[in-house]
LUMZATOR-470623 format. One record per residue (C-alpha): y, x, z; residue in three letters. Coordinates in nm, 3 decimals, decimal comma, always signed. Layout:
REM LUMZATOR-470623
        Y        X        Z  lumlo
        Y        X        Z    ALA
...
***
This chain:
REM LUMZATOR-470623
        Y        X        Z  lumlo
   -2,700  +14,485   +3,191    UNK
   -3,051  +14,500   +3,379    UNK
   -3,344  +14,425   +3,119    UNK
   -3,087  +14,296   +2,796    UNK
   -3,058  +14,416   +2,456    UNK
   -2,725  +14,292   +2,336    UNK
   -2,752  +14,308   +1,999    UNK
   -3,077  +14,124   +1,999    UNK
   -2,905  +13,870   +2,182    UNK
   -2,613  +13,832   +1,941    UNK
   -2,818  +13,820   +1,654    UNK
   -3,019  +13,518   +1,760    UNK
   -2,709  +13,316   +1,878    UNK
   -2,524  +13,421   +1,550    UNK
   -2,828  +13,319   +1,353    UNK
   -2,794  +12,950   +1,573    UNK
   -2,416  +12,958   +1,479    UNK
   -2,492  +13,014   +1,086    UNK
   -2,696  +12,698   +1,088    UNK
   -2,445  +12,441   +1,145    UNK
   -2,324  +12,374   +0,745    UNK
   -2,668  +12,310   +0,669    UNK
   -2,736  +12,075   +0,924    UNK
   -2,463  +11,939   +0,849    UNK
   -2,583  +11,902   +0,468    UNK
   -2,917  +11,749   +0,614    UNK
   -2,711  +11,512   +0,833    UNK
   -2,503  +11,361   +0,587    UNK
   -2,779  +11,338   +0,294    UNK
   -2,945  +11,149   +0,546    UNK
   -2,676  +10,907   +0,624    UNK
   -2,630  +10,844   +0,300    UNK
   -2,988  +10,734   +0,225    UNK
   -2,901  +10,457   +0,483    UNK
   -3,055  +10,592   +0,783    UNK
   -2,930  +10,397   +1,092    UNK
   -3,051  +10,550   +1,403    UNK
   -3,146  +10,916   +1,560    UNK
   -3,440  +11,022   +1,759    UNK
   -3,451  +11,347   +1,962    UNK
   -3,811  +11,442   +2,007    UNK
   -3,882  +11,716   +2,184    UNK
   -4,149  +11,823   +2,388    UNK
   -4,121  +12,019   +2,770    UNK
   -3,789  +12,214   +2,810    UNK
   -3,704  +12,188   +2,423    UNK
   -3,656  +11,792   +2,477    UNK
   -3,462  +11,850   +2,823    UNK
   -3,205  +12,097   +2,587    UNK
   -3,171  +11,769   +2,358    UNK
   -2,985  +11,585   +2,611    UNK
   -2,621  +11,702   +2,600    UNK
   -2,612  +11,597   +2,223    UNK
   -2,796  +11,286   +2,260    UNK
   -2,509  +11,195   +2,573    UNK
   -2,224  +11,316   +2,362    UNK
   -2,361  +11,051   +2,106    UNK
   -2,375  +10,810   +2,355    UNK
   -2,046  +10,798   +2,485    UNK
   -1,878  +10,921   +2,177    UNK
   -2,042  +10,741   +1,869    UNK
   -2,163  +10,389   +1,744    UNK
   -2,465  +10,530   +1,585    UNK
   -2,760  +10,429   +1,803    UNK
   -2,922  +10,762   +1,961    UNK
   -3,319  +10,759   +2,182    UNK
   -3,469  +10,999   +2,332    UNK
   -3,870  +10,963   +2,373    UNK
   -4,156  +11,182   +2,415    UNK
   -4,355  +11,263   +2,161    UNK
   -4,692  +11,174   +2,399    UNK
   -4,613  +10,821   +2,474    UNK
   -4,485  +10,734   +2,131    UNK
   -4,822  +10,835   +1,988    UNK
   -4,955  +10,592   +2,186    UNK
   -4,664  +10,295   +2,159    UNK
   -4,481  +10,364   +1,898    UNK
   -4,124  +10,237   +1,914    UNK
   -3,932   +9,941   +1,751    UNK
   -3,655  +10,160   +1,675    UNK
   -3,876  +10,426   +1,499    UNK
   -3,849  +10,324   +1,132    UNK
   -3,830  +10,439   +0,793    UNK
   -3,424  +10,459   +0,864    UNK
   -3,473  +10,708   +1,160    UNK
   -3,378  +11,017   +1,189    UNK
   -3,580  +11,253   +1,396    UNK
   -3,508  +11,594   +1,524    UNK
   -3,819  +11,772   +1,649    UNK
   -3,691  +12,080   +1,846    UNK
   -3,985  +12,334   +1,910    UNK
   -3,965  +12,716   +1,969    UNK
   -4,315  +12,801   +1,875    UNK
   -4,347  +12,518   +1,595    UNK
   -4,691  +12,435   +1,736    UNK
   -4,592  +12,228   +2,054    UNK
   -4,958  +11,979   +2,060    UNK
   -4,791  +11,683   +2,153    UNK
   -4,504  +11,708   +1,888    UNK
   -4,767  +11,796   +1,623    UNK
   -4,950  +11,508   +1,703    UNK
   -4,630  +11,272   +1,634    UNK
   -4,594  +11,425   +1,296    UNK
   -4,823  +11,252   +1,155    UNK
   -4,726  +10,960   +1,274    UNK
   -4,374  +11,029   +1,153    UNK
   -4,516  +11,107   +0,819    UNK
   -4,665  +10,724   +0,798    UNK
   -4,362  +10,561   +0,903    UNK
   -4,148  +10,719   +0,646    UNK
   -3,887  +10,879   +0,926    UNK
   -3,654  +11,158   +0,790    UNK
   -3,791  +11,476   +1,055    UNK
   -3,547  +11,743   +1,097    UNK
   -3,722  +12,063   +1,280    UNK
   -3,556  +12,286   +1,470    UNK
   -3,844  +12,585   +1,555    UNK
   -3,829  +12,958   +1,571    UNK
   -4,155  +13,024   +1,315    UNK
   -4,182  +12,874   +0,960    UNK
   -4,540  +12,910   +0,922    UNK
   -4,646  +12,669   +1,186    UNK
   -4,745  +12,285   +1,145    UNK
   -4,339  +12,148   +1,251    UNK
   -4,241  +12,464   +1,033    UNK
   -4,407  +12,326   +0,746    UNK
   -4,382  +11,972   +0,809    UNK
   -4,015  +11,848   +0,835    UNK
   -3,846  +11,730   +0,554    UNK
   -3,553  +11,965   +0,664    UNK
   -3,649  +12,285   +0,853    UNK
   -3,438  +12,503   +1,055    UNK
   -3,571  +12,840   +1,140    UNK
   -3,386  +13,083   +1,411    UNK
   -3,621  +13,278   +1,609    UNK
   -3,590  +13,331   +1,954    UNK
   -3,767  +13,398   +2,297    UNK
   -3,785  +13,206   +2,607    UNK
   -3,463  +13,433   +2,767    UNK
   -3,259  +13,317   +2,441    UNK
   -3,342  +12,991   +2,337    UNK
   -3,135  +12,770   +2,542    UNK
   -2,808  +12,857   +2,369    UNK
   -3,015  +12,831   +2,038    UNK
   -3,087  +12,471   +2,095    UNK
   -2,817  +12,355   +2,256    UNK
   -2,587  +12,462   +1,980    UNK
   -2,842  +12,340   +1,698    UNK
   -2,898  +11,967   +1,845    UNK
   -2,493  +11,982   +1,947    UNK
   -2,375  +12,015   +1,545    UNK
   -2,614  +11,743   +1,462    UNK
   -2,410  +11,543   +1,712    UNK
   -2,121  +11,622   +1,589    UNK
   -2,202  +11,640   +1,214    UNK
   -2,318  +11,200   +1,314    UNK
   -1,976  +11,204   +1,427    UNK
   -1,790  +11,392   +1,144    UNK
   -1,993  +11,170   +0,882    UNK
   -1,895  +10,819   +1,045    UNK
   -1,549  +10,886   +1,071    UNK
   -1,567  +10,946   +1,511    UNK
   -1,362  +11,289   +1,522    UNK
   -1,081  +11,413   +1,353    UNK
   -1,137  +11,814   +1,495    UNK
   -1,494  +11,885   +1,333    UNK
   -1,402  +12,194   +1,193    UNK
   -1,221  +12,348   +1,477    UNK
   -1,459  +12,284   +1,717    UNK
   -1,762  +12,474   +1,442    UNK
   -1,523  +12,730   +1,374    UNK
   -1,501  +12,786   +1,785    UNK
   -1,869  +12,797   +1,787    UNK
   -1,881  +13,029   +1,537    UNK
   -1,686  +13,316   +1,843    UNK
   -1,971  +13,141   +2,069    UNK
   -2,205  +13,491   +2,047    UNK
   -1,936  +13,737   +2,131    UNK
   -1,788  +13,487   +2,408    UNK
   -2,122  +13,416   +2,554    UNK
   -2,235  +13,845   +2,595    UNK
   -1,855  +13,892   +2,754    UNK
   -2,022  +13,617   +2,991    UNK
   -2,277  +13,807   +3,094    UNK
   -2,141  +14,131   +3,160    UNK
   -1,838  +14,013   +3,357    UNK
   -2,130  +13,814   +3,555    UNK
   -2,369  +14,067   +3,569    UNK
   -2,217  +14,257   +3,922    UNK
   -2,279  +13,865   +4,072    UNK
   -2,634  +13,770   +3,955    UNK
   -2,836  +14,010   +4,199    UNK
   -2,685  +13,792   +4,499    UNK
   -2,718  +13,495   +4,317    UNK
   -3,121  +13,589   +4,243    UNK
   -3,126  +13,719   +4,603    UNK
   -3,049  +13,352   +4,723    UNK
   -3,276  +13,178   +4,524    UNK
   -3,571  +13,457   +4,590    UNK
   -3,460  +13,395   +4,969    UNK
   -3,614  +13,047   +5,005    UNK
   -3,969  +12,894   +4,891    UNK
   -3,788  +12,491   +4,777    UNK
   -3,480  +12,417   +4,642    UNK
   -3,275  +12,120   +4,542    UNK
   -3,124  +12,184   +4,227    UNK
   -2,860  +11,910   +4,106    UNK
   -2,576  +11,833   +3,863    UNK
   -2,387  +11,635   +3,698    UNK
   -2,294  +11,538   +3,314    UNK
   -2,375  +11,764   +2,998    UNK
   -2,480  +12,015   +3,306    UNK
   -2,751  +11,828   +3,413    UNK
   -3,001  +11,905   +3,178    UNK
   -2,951  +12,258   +3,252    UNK
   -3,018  +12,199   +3,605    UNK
   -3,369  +11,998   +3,518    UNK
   -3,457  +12,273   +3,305    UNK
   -3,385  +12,583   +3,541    UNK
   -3,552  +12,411   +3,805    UNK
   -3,918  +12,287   +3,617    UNK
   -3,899  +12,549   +3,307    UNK
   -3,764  +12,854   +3,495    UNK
   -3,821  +12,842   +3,878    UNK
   -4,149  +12,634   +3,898    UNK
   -4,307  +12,751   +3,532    UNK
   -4,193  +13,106   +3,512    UNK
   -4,173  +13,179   +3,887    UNK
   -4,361  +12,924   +4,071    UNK
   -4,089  +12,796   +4,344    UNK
   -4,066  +12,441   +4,416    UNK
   -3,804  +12,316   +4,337    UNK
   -3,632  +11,922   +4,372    UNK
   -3,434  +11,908   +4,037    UNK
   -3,232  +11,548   +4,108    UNK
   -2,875  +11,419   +3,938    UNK
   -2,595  +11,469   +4,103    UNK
   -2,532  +11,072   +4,080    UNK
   -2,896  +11,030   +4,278    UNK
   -2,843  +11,283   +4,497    UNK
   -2,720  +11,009   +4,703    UNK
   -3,010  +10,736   +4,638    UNK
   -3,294  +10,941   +4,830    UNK
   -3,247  +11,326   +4,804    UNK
   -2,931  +11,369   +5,060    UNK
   -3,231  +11,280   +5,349    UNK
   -3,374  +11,626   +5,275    UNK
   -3,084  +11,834   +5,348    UNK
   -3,099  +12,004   +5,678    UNK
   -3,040  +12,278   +5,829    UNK
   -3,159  +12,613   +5,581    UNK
   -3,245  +12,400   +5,320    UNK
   -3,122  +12,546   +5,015    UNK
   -2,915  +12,357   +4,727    UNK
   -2,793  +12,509   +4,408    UNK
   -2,509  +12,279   +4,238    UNK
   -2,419  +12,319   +3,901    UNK
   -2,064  +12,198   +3,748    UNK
   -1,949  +12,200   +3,402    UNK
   -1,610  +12,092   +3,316    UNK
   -1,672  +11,723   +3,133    UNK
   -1,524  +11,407   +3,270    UNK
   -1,870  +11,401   +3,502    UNK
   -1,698  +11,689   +3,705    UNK
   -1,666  +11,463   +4,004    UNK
   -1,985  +11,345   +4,105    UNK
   -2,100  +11,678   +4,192    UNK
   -1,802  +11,765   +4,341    UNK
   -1,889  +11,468   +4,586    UNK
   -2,194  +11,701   +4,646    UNK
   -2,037  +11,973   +4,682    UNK
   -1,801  +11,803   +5,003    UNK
   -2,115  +11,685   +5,162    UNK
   -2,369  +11,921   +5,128    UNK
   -2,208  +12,211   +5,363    UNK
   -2,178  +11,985   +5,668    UNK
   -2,558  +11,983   +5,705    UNK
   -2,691  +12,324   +5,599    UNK
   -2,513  +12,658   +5,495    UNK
   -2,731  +12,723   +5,201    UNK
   -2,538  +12,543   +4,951    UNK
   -2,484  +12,782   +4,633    UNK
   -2,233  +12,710   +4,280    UNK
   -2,246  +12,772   +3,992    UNK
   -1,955  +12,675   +3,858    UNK
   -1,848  +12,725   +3,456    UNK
   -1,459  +12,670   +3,552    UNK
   -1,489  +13,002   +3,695    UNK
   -1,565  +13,163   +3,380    UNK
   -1,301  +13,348   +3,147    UNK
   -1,446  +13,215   +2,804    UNK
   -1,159  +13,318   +2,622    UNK
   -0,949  +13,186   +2,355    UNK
   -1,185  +12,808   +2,400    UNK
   -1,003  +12,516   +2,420    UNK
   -1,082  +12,239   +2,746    UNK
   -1,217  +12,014   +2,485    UNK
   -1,475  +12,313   +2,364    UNK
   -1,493  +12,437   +2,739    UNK
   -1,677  +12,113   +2,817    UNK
   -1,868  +12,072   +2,513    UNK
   -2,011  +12,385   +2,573    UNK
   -2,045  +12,420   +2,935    UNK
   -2,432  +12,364   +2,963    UNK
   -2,507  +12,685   +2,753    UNK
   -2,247  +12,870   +2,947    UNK
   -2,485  +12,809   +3,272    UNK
   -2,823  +12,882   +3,025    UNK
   -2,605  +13,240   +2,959    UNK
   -2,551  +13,335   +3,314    UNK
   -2,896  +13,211   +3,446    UNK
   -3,065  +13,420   +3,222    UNK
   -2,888  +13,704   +3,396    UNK
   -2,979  +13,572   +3,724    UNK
   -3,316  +13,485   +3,612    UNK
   -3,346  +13,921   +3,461    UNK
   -3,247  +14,035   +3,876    UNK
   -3,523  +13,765   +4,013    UNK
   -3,816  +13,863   +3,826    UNK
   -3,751  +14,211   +3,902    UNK
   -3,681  +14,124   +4,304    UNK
   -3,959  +13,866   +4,332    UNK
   -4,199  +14,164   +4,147    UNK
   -4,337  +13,827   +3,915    UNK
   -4,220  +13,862   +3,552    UNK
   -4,107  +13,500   +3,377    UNK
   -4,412  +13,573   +3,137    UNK
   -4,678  +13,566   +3,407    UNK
   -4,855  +13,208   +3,426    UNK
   -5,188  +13,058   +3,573    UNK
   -5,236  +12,744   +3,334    UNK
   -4,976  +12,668   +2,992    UNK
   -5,136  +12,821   +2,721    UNK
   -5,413  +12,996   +2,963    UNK
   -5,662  +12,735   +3,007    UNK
   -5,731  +12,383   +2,850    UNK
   -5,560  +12,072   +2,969    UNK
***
């Protein structure tokens, strides 16, 4: 595989997997000390890779679930933010600014913090009352997340009584590493075409549907605008039809993701209309991947890392194509803002 190192890969995502029992641990201490709600607080693509536990919450559980950002609720506060909250401060380099800032306020309010960071020695590394280290990079850190913030979810659910398969579904994550590199490599002969499409066009809609969404917000603003500067239109696949359909014409490109939750229809409504008014329309689809020995159920719990697996392959053939590697940037972390 072009630019990978496999084993690096599989020991970040195994070292994800490992930290579900003591999440788990931190979960249901917490519960038991009578907290009554969850915050996800993330900052920039962290927070986006939130979302598919916070909506699995939401549609599976009773127990209240917010997401926020940490810059507005240093400045408002919330209701909901008390001394019975839990919050789960996902952040890669443990330093995020805005995150930092809201530590302190967590700290005052008396809010169990639960951080998720790649770095130990670093203010959210030091400063939760349960920390999680795994370290990762920008190419792995998706599946890192998404796995970490998904047994939290389920570990809410486990604790409360909500599902009776727990422990299958953490014993299939446990394969996740080994299923996720087959991923790649049987993709791998199909992600220079992919990259050549995306690298072919200057703006693209990007849109999607369910647990997939997310992952379609974040390729589009952390990947293609941050790490490769293409505009891009990121838009849900259930607002595609509010505003965004009056930009599709003729060699305008749009790139539709679809997981395999019960949201599977609205962007297959996309996908019907979308070709009738420009032939640019490209899928990727997780369906179409072998995954094997996953049930449906774990199939479509899991669907928004399979995309974050297989777009880091597309993403290895477009920095190489577009000569601009995803480390190169003009402003974050270059100049002051």
């Amino acid at each position: 595989m072009l630019n990978f190192d496999e084993q690096r890969f599989r020991r970040i995502q195994s070292g994800a997997a490992a930290l579900a029992s003591g999440l788990d641990e931190a979960i249901g201490a917490s519960l038991n000390a009578g907290a009554d709600n969850l915050f996800f607080l993330g900052t920039g693509g962290a927070a986006i890779l939130m979302q598919p536990a916070a909506q699995l919450l939401q549609r599976k559980s009773r127990f209240p679930v917010f997401i926020d950002w940490p810059a507005e609720l240093v400045l408002t506060g919330s209701a909901h933010l008390t001394e019975k909250s839990i919050v789960v401060m996902p952040s890669l380099s443990g330093t995020t600014k805005e995150s930092v800032a809201l530590l302190a306020k967590l700290k005052e309010i008396g809010a169990t913090v639960v951080t998720l960071v790649g770095h130990r020695e670093t203010p959210l590394g030091e400063g939760g009352d349960h920390v999680f280290v795994n370290f990762a990079e920008d190419d792995t850190s998706c599946e890192s997340f998404y796995m970490q913030s998904l047994f939290i979810a389920l570990s809410i659910m486990k604790h409360r009584g909500e599902i009776a398969n727990y422990d299958a579904l953490i014993a299939a994550f446990q394969t996740l590493p080994d299923v996720l590199l087959e991923t790649k490599r049987a993709y791998e002969p199909k992600a220079e075409d992919f990259a050549r499409r995306i690298a072919s066009s200057d703006y693209h809609i990007i849109t999607g549907a369910g647990s997939v969404w997310p992952q379609a917000f974040y390729y589009g603003m952390c990947i293609l605008e941050e790490m490769q500067w293409i505009r891009t239109r990121p838009v849900h696949a259930s607002d595609f039809f509010h505003g965004t359909l009056e930009l599709v014409e003729k060699d305008v490109s749009v790139i539709l993701f679809k997981g395999e939750d019960e949201l599977r229809p609205l962007s297959e409504r996309v996908e019907n209309f979308v070709p009738n008014y420009t032939s640019k329309l490209t899928i990727l689809d997780t369906a179409d991947m072998e995954l094997s020995g996953l049930s449906a159920e774990m199939r479509a719990l899991i669907s928004p890392i399979v995309l974050a697996t297989v777009l880091e392959r597309i993403s290895a053939h477009l920095e190489v194509m577009r000569d601009h590697p995803l480390t190169t940037r003009r402003y974050y972390k270059r100049v002051a803002y």
